[in-house]
Backbone as CSV, one residue per row, in Angstrom:
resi,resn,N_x,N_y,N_z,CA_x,CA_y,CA_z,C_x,C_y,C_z
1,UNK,0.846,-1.189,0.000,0.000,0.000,0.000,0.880,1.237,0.000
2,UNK,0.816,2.272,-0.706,1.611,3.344,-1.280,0.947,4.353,0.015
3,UNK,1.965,4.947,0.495,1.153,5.878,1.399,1.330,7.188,1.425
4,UNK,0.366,7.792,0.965,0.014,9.300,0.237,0.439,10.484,1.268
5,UNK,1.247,11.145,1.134,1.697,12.381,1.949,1.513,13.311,1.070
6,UNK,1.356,14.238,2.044,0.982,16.301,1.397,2.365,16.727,2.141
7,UNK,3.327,16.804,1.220,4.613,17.210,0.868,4.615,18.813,1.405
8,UNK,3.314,19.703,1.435,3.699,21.484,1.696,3.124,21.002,3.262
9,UNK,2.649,20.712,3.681,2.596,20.883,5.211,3.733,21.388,6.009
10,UNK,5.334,20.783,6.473,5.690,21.379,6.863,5.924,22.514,6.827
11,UNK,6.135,22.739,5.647,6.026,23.906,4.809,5.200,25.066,5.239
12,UNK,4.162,24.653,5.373,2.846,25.305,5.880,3.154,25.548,7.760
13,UNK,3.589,25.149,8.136,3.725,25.065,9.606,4.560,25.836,10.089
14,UNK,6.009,25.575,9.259,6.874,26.336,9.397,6.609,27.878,9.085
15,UNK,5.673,28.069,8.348,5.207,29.496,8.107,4.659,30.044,9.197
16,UNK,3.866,29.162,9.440,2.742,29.490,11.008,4.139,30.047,12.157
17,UNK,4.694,29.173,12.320,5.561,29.676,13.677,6.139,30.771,13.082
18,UNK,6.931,31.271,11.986,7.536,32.305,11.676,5.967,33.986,11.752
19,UNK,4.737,33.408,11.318,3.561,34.675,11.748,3.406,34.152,12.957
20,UNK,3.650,33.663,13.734,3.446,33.321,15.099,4.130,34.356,15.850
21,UNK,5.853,34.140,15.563,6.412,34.786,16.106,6.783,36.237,15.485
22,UNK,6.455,36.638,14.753,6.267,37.848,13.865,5.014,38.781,14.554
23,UNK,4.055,38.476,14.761,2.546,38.771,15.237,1.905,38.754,17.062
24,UNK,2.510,36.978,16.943,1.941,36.946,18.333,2.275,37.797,19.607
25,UNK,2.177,36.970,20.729,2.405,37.472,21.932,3.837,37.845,22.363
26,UNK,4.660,39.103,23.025,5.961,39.081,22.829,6.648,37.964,24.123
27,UNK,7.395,37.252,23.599,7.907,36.626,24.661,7.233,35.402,24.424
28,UNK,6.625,35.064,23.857,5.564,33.788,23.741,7.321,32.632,22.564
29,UNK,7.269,31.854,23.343,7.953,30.458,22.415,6.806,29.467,21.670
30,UNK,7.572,29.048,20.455,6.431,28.266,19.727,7.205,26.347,19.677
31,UNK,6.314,25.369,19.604,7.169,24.600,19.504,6.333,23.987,18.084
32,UNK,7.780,23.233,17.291,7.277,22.416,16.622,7.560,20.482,16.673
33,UNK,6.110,20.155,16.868,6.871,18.393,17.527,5.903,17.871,16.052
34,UNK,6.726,16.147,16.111,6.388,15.727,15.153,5.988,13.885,15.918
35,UNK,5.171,13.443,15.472,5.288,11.998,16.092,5.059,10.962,15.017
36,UNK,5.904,10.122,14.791,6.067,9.287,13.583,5.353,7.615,14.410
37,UNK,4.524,7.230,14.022,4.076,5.950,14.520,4.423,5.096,13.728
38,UNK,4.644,3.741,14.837,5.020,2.203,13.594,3.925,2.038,13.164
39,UNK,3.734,1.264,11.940,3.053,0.794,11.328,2.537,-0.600,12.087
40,UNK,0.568,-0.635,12.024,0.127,-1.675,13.048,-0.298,-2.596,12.101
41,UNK,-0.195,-3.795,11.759,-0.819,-5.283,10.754,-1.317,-6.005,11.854
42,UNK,-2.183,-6.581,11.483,-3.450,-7.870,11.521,-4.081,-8.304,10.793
43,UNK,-4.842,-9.290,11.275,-5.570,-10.016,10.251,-7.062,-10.010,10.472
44,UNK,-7.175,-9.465,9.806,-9.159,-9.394,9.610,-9.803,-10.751,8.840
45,UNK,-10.232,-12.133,9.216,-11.290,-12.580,8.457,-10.146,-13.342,7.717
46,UNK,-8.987,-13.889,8.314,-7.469,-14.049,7.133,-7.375,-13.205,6.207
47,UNK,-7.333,-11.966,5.983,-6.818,-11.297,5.099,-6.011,-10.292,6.063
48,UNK,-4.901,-9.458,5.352,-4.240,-8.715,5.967,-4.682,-7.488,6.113
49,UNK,-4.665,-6.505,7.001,-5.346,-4.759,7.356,-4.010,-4.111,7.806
50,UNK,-3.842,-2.958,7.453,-2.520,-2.345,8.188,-3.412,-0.485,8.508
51,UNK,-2.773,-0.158,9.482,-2.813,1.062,9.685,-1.813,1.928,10.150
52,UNK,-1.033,2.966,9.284,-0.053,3.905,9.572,-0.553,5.129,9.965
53,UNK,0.168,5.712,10.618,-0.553,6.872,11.170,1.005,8.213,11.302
54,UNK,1.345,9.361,11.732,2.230,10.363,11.595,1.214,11.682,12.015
55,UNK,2.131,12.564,13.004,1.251,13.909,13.384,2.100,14.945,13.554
56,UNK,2.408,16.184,13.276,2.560,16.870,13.519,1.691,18.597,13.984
57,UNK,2.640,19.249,14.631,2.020,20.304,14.842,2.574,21.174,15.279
58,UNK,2.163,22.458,15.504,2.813,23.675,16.251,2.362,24.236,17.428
59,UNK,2.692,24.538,18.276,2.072,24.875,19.959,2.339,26.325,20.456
60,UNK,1.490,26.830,20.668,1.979,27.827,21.495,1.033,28.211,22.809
61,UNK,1.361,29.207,23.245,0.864,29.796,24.395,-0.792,30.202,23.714
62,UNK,-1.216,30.730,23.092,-2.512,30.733,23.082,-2.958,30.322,21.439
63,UNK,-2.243,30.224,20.380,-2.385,29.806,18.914,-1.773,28.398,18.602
64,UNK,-2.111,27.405,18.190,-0.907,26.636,17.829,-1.729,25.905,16.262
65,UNK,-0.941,24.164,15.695,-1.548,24.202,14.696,-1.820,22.449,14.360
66,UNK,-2.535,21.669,14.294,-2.175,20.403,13.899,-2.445,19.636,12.705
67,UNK,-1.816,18.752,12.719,-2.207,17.867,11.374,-1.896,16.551,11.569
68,UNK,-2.627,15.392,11.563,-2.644,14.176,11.964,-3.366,13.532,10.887
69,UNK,-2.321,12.780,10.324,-2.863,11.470,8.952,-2.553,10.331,9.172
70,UNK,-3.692,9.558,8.700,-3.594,8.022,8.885,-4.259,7.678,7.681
71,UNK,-3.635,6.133,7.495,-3.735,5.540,6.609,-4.445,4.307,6.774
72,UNK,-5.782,4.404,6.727,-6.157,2.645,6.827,-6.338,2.179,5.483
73,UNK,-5.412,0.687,5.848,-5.721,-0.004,4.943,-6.345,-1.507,5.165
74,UNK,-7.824,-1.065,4.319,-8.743,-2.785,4.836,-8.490,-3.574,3.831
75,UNK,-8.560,-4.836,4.324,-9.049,-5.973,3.785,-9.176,-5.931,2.113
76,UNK,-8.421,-6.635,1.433,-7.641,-6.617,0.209,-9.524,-6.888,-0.444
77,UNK,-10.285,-7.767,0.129,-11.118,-7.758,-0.859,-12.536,-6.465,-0.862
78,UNK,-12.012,-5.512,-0.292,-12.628,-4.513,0.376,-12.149,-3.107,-0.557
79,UNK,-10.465,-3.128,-0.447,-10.093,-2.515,-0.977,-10.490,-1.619,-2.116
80,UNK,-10.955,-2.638,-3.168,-11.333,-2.146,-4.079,-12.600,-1.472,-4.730
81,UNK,-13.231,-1.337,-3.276,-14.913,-1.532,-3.230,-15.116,-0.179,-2.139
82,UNK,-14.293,0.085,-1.142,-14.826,1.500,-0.399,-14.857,2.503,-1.160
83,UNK,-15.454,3.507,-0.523,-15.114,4.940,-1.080,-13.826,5.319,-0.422
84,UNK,-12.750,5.880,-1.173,-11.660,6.486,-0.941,-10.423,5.221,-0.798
85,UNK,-9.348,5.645,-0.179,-8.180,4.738,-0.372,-7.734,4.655,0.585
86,UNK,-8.673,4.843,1.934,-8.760,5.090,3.410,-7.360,5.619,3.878
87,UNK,-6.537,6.589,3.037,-5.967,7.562,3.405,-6.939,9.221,3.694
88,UNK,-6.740,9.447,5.262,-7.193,10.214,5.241,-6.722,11.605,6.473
89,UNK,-7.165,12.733,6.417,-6.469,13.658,7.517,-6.782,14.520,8.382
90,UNK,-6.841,15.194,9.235,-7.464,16.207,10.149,-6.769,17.309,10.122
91,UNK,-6.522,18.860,9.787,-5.732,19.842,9.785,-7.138,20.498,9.905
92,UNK,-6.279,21.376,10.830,-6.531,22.829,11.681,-6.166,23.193,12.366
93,UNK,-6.598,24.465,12.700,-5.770,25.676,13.637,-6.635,25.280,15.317
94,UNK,-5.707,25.930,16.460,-5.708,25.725,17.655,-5.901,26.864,18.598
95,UNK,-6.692,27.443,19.305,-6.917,28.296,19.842,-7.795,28.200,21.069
96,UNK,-6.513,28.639,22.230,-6.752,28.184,23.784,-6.680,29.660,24.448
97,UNK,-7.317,29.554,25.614,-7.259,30.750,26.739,-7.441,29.896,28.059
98,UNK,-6.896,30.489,29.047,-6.094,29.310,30.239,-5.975,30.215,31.319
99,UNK,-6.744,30.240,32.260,-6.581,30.641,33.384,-6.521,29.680,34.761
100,UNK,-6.279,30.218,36.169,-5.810,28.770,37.309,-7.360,28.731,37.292
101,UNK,-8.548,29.060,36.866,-9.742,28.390,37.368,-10.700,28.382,35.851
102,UNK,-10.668,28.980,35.260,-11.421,28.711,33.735,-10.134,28.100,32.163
103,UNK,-10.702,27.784,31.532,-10.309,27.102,30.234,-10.725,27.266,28.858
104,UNK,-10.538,27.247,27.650,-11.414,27.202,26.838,-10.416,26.944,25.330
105,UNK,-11.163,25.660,24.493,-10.172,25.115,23.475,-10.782,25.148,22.186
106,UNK,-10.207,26.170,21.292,-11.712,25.873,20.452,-10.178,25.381,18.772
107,UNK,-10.972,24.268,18.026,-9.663,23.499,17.398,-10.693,22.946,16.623
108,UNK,-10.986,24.084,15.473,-12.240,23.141,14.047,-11.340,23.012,12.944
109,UNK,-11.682,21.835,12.659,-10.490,20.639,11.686,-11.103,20.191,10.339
110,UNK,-10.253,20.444,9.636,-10.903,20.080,8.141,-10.688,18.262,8.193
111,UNK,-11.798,17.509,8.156,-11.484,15.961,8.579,-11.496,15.630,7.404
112,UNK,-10.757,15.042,5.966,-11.216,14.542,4.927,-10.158,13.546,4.388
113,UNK,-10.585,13.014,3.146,-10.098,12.161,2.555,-8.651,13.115,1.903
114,UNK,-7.643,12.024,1.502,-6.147,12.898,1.069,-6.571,13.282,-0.707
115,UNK,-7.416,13.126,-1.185,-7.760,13.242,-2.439,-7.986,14.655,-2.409
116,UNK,-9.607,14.781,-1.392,-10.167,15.909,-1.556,-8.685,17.270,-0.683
117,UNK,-8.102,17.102,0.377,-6.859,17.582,0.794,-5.875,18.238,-0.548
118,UNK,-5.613,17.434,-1.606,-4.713,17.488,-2.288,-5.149,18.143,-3.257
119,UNK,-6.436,18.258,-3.986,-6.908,18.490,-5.272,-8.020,19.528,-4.649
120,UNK,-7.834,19.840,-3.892,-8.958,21.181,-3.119,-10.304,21.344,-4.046
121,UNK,-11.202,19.840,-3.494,-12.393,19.728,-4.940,-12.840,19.705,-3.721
122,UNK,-14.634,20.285,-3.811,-16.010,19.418,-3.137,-15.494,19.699,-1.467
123,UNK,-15.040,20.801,-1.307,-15.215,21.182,0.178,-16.264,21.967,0.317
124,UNK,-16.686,20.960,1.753,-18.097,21.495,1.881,-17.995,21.572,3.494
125,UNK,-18.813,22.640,3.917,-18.848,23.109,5.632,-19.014,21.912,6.366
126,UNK,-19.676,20.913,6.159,-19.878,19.959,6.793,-18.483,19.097,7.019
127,UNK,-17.562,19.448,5.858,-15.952,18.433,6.467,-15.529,19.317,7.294
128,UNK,-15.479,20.096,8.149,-14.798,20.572,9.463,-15.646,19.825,10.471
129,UNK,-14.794,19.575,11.754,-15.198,18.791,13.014,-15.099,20.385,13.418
130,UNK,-16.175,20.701,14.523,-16.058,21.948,15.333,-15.649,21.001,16.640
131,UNK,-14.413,21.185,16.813,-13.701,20.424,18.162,-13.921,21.612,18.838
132,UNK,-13.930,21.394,20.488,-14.253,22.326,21.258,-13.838,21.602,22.361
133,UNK,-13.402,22.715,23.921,-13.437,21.775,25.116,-13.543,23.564,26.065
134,UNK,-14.441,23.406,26.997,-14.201,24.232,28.096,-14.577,24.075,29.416
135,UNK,-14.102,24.502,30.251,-13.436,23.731,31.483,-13.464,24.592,32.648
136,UNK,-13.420,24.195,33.819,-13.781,24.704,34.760,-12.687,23.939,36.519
137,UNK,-12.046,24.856,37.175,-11.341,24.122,38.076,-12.117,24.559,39.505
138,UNK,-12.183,23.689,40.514,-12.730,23.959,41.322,-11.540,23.345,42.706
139,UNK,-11.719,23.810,44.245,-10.760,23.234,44.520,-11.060,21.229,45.104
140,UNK,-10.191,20.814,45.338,-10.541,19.492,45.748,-9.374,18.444,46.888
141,UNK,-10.248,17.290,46.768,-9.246,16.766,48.190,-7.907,16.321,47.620
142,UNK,-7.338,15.960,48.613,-5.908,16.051,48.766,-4.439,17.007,48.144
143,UNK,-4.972,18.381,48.173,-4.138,19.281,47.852,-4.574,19.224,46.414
144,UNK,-5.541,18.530,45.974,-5.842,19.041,44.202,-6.835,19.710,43.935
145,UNK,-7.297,19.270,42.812,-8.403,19.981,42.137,-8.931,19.409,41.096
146,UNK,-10.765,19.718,41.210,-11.752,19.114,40.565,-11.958,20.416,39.027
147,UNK,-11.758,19.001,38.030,-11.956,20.027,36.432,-12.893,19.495,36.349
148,UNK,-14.036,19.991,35.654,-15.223,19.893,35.059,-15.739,20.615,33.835
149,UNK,-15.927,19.944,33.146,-16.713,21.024,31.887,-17.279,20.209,30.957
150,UNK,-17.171,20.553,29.144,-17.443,19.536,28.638,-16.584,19.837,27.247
151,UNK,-16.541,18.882,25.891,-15.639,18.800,25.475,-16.555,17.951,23.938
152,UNK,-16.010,19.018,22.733,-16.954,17.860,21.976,-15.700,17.742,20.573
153,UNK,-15.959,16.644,19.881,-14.700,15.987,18.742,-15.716,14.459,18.466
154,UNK,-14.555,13.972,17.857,-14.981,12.700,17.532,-14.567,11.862,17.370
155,UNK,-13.270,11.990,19.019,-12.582,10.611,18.987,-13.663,9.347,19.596
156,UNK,-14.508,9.491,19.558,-15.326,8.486,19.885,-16.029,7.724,19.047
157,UNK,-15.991,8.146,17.607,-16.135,7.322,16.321,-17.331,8.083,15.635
158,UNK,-17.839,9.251,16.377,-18.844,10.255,16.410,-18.920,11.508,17.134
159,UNK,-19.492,12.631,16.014,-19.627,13.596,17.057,-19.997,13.785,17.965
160,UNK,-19.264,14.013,19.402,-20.475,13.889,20.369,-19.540,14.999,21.378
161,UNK,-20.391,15.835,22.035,-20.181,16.609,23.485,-20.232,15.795,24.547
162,UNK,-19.243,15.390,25.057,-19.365,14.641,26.434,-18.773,15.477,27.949
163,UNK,-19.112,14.930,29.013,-19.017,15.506,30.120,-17.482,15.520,30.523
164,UNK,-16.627,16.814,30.749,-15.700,16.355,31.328,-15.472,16.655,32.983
165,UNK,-15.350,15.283,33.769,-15.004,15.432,35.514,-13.663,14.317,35.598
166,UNK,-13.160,15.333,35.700,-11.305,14.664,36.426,-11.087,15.430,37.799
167,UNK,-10.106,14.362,38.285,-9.045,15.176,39.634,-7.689,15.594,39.228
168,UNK,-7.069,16.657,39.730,-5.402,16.946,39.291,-4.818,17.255,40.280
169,UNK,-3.291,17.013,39.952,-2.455,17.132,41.384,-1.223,17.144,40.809
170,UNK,-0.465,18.170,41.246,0.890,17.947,41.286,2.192,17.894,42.735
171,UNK,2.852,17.227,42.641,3.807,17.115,43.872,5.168,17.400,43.733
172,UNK,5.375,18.679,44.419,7.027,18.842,43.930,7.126,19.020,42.889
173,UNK,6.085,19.145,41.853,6.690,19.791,40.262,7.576,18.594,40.030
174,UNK,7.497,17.362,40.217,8.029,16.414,39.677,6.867,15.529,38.583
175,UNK,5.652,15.370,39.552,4.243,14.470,39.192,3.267,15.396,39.216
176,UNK,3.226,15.123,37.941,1.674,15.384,37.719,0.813,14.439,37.229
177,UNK,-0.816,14.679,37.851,-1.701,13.760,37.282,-2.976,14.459,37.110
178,UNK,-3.414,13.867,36.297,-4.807,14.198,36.006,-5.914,13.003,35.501
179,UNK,-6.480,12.599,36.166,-7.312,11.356,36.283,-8.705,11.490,36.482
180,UNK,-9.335,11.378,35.258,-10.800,11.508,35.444,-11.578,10.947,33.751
181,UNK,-12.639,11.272,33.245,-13.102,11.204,31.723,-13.161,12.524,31.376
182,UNK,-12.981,12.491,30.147,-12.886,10.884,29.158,-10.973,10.753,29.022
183,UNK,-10.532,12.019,29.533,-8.861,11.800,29.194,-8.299,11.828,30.623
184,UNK,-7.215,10.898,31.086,-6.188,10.874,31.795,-5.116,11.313,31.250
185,UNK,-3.791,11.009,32.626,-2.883,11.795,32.107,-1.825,11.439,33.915
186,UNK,-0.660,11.007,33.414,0.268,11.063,34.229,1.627,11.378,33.879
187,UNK,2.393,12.451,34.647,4.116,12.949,34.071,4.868,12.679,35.192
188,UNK,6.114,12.254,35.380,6.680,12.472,36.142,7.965,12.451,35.970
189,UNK,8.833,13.630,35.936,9.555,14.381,35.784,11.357,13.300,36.523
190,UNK,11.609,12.428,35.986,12.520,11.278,36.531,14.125,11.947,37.268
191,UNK,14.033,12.883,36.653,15.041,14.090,36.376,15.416,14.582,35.703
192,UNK,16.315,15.683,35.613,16.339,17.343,34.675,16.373,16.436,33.452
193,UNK,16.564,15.759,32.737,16.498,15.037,31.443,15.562,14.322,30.891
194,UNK,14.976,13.586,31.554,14.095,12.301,31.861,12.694,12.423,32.346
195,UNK,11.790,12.456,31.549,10.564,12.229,31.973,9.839,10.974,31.059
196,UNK,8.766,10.664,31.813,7.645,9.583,32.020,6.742,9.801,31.322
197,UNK,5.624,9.779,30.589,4.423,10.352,30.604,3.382,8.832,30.358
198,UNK,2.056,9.145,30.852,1.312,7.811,30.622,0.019,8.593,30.399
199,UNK,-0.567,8.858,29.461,-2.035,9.229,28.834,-3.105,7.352,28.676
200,UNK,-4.185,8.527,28.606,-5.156,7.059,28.402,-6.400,8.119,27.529
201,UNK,-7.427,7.549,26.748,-8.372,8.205,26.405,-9.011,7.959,24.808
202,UNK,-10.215,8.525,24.717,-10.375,8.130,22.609,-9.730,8.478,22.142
203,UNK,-9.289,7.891,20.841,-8.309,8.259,20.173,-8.962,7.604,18.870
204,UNK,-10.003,7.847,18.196,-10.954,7.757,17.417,-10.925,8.621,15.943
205,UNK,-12.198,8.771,15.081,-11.920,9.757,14.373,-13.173,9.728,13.197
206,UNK,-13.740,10.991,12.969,-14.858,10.834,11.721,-14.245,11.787,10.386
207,UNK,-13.890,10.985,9.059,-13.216,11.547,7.900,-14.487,11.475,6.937
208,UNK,-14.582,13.003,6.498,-15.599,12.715,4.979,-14.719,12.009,3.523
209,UNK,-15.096,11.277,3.220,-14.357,11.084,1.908,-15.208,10.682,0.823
210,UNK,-14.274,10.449,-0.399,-14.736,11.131,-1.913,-14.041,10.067,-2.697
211,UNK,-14.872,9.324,-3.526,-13.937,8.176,-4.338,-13.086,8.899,-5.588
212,UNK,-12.700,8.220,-6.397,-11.499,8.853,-7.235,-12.048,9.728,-8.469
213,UNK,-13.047,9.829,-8.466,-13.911,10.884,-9.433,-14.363,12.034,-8.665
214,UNK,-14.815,11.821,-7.458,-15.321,12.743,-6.518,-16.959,12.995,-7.179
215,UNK,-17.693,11.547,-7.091,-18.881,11.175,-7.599,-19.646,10.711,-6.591
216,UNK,-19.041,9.556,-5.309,-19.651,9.459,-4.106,-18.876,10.060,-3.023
217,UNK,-19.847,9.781,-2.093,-19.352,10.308,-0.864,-19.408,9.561,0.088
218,UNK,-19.126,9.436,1.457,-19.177,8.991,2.603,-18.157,9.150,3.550
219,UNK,-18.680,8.470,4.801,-17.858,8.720,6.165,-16.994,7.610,6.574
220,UNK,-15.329,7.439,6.468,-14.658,6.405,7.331,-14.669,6.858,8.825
221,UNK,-15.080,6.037,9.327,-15.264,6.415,10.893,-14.583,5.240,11.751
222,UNK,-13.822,5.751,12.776,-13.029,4.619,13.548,-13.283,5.517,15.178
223,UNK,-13.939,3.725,15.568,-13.617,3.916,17.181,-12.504,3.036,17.656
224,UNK,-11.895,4.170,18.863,-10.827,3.491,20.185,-10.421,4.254,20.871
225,UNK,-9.787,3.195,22.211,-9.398,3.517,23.435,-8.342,3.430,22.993
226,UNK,-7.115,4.039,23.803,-5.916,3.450,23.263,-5.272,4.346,25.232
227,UNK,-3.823,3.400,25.422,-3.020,4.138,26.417,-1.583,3.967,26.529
228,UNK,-0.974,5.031,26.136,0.232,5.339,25.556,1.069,5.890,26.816
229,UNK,2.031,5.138,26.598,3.557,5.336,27.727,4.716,5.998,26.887
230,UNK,5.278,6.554,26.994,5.976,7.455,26.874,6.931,8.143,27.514
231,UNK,8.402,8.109,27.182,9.457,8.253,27.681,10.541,9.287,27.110
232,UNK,10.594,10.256,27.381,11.359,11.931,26.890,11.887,12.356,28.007
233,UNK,13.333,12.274,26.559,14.583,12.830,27.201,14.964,14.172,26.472
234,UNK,15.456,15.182,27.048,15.671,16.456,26.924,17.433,16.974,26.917
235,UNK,17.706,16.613,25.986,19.147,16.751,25.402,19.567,18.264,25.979
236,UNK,18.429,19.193,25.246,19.010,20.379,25.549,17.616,20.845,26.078
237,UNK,17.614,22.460,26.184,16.111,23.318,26.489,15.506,23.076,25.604
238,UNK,15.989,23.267,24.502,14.792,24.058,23.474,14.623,22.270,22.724
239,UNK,15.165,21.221,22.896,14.789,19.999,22.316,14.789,18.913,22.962
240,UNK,13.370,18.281,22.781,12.589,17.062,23.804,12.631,15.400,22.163
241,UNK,13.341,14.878,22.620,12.910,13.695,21.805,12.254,12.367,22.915
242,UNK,11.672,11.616,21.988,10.419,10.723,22.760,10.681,9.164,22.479
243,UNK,10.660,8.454,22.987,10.041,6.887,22.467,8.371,6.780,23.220
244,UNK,7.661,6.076,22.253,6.502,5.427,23.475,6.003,4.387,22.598
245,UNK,4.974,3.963,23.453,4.533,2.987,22.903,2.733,2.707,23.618
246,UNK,2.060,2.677,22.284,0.349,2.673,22.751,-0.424,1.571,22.283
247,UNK,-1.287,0.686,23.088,-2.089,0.033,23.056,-3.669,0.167,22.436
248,UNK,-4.195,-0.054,21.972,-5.740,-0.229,21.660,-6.183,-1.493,21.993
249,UNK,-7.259,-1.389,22.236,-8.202,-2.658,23.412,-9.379,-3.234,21.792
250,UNK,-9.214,-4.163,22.256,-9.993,-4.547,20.910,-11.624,-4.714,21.126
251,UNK,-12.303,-4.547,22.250,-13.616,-4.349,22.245,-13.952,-2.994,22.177
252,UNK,-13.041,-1.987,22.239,-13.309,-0.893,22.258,-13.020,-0.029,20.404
253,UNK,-12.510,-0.920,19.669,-11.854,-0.729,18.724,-13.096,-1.201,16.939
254,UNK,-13.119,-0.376,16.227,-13.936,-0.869,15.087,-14.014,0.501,14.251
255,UNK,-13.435,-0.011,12.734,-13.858,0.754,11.779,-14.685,0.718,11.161
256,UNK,-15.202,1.460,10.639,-16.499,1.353,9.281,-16.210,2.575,8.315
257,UNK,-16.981,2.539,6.901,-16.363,3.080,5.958,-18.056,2.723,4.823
258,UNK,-18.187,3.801,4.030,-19.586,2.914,3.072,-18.672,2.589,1.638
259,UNK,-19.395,1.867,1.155,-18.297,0.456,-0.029,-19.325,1.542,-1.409
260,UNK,-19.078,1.192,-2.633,-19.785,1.356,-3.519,-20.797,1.248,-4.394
261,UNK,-21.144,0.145,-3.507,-22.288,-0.230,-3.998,-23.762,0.381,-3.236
262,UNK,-23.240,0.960,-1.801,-24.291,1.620,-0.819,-24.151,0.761,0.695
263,UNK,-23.312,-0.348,0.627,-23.233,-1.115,2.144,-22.215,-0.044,2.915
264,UNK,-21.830,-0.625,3.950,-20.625,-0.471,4.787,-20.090,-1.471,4.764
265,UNK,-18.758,-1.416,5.248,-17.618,-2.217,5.729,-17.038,-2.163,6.667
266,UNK,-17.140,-3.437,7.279,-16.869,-3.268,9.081,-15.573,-3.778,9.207
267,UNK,-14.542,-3.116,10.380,-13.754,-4.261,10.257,-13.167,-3.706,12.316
268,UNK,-12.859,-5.071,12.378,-13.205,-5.156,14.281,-11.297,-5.307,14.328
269,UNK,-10.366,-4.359,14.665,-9.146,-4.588,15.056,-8.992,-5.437,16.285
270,UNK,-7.900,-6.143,16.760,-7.530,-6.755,17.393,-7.350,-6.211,18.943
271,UNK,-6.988,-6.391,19.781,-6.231,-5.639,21.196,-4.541,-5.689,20.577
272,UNK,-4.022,-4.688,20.024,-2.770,-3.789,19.500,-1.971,-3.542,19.975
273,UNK,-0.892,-3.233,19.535,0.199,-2.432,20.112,1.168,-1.639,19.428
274,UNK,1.620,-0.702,19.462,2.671,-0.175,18.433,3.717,1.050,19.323
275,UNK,4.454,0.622,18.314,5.440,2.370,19.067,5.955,2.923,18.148
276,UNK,6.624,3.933,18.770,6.861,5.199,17.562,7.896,6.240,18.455
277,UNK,8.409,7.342,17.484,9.218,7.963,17.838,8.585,9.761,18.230
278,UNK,9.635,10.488,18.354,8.697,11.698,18.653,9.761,13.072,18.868
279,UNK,9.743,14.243,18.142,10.515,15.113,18.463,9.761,16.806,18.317
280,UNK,10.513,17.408,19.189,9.693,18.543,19.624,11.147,19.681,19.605
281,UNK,10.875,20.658,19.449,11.812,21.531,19.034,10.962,23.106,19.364
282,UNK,11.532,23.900,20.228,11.187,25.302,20.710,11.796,26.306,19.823
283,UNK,11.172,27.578,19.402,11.541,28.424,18.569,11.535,29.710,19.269
């Protein structure tokens, strides 16, 4: 399976941090990280499925920027029968405001197939996800604090607004945690070089796509859990490189996609594993 990249992105990113830091806030640092994932194979039904995946993005203090593509590839006798070439991507801009007791994330993403991405045909308002999250801290037991708010995307295999209630705590600025739904989150800081990190949460996704005429249409949609460990070491200030490695649970896990003739195509992944690399760089 040939796997389709949009070659101006960095390109595009690298621009962003240069009006970032041209425009933005004075004193504000931007980072740019990149996370390269292994490639995951199984077997669906005896036939082979693979899924590659790669993300980058840009961060800052209140603007930043992402782009996250994956590549599914189903079932050889499937292949030839979905809409699209289940390469597909999420890009958009990032825009946060952050105070010690309010929050607010607003991050609407063009979700589509790499066809319609590449050949800028048949964009329509409906391929943006309006991602959103806002948040609320209150105080709580044991020297932490209760977040609450709510949060809507579609790592859950659908759009949906769900409730967010976690606890957070940090100790010594070594550990931090944050433990609640739908996202966790643990760091701990091993020393000046060396940190830990352990996330848990959806990690899902709804793509419009467009077969090779841009004649039909439909939605590849994938649900999962997934919980990723992660280990970054910090050479210097301004550069963090990563190993980790993330799991998906296989009852929690299932793609679908509509075929050409008007069905869908289901396909149920396994309980997974993969790792990947990761580098982050301050400007």
């Amino acid at each position: 399976m040939k796997v389709s990249r949009i070659s101006n992105i960095p390109v595009l990113l690298t621009g962003l941090i240069l009006c970032f830091r041209l425009y933005g806030e004075d004193g504000t640092r931007y980072g740019l990280a990149f996370w390269e994932y292994g490639a995951e194979s199984f077997q669906d039904s005896g036939e082979a499925v693979r899924l590659e995946r790669r993300r980058v993005s840009v961060e800052g203090h209140s603007w930043g920027y992402v782009h996250d593509y994956r590549a599914f590839g189903f079932p050889e006798r499937a292949e030839q029968t979905v809409v699209g070439n289940g390469h597909v991507h999420r890009t958009g801009p990032v825009w946060r405001r952050e105070t010690d007791t309010t929050g607010v994330r607003i991050a609407p993403a063009l979700a589509v197939s790499s066809n319609v991405l590449r050949d800028q045909r048949d964009l329509r308002i409906g391929d943006i996800e309006p991602a959103f999250s806002v948040w609320r801290r209150s105080p709580g037991p044991g020297e932490g604090a209760w977040r609450w708010g709510l949060i809507g995307d579609t790592r859950t295999g659908a759009y949906r607004v769900l409730p967010v209630l976690g606890w957070e705590s940090r100790w010594d600025r070594s550990v931090e945690a944050a433990l609640g739904f739908p996202d966790s989150s643990l760091q701990w800081r091993m020393s000046g070089r060396l940190r830990l990190r352990i996330e848990a949460g959806p990690d899902g996704g709804v793509w419009h796509v467009r077969d090779r005429a841009f004649t039909r249409r439909s939605r590849l949609e994938a649900e999962g859990w997934r919980l990723m460990t992660a280990l970054e070491w910090m050479p210097a200030s301004l550069l963090t490189l990563g190993v980790f490695w993330e799991t998906g649970f296989a009852r929690a896990r299932e793609w679908r996609v509509g075929d050409l003739d008007g069905g869908r195509v289901e396909v149920n992944p396994p309980d997974a594993g993969g790792g990947g690399v990761s580098l982050r760089v301050l400007f």
